[in-house]
C-alpha positions in Angstrom: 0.0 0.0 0.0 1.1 3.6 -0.9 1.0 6.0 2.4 -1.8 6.9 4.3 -2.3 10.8 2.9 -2.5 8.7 -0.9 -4.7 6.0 0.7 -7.9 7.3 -0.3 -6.7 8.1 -4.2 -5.4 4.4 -4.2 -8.5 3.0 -2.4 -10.9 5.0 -4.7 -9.3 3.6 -8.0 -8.8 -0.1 -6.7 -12.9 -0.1 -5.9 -13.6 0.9 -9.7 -11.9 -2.4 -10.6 -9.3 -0.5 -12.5 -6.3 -2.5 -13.7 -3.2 -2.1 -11.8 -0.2 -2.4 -14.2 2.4 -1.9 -11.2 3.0 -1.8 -7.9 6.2 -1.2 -5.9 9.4 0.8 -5.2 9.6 1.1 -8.7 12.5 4.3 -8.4 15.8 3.5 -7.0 16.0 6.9 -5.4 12.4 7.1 -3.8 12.1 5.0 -0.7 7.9 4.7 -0.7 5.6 2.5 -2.5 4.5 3.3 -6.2 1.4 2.2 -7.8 0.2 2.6 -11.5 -2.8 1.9 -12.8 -4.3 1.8 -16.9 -6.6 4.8 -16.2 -6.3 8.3 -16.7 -6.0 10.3 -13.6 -8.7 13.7 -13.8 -6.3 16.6 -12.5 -9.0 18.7 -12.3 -10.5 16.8 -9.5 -7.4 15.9 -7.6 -6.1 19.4 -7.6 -9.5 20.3 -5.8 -9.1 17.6 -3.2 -5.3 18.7 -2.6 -5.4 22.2 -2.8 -4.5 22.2 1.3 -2.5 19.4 2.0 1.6 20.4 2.3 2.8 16.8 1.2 0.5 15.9 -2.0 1.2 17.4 -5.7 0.1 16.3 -8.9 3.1 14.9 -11.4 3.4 14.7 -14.8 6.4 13.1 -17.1 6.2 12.6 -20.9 9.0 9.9 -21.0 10.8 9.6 -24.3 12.6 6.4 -23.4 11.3 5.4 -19.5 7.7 5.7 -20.4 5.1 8.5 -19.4 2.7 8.9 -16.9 0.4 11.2 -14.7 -0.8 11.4 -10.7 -0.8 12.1 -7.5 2.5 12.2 -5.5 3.2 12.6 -1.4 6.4 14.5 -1.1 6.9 13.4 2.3 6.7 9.7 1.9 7.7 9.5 -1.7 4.6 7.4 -2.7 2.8 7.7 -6.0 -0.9 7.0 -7.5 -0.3 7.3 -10.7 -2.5 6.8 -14.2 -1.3 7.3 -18.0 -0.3 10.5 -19.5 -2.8 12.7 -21.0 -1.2 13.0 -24.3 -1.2 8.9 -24.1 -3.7 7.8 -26.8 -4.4 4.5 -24.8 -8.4 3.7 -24.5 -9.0 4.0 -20.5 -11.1 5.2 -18.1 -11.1 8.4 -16.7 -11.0 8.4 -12.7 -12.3 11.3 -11.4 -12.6 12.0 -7.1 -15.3 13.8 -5.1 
């Protein structure tokens, strides 16, 4: 599991059945857990829910060899929820929060 200020992104997307394409400490430099699932992340919605917190930003990285993706980061715990890029073309669902 990623930490517990990410636990309700995580939780949120697991419930929707969305598929999880990996899990782990995925970045030799980051010591937290990683997750990424095949959905796309809605920024719009996360950026409301974190607009307070001190430890979670959104993160974005158009790879050009290591791959792209999209989501929700804790800066403290070095944990990720993260989704596909938005410029991916990749047919997936769009995960929006409350």
């Amino acid at each position: 599991m990623v930490c517990h200020h990410l636990y309700e992104f995580e939780n949120h997307i697991l419930e929707l059945n969305v598929e999880e394409t990996a899990r782990g400490k995925l970045w030799t430099k980051m010591q937290g857990e990683w997750v990424y699932f095949r959905c796309y992340i809605d920024k719009e919605s996360v950026m409301e829910k974190i607009r307070h917190s001190e430890f979670l930003q959104w993160s974005e990285h158009l790879g050009t060899h290591e791959g792209s993706e999209a989501g929700i980061i804790c800066i403290k715990c070095q944990c990720g929820v993260m989704g596909l890029h938005p410029k991916d073309t990749t047919l997936a669902p769009i995960i929006k929060f409350d």
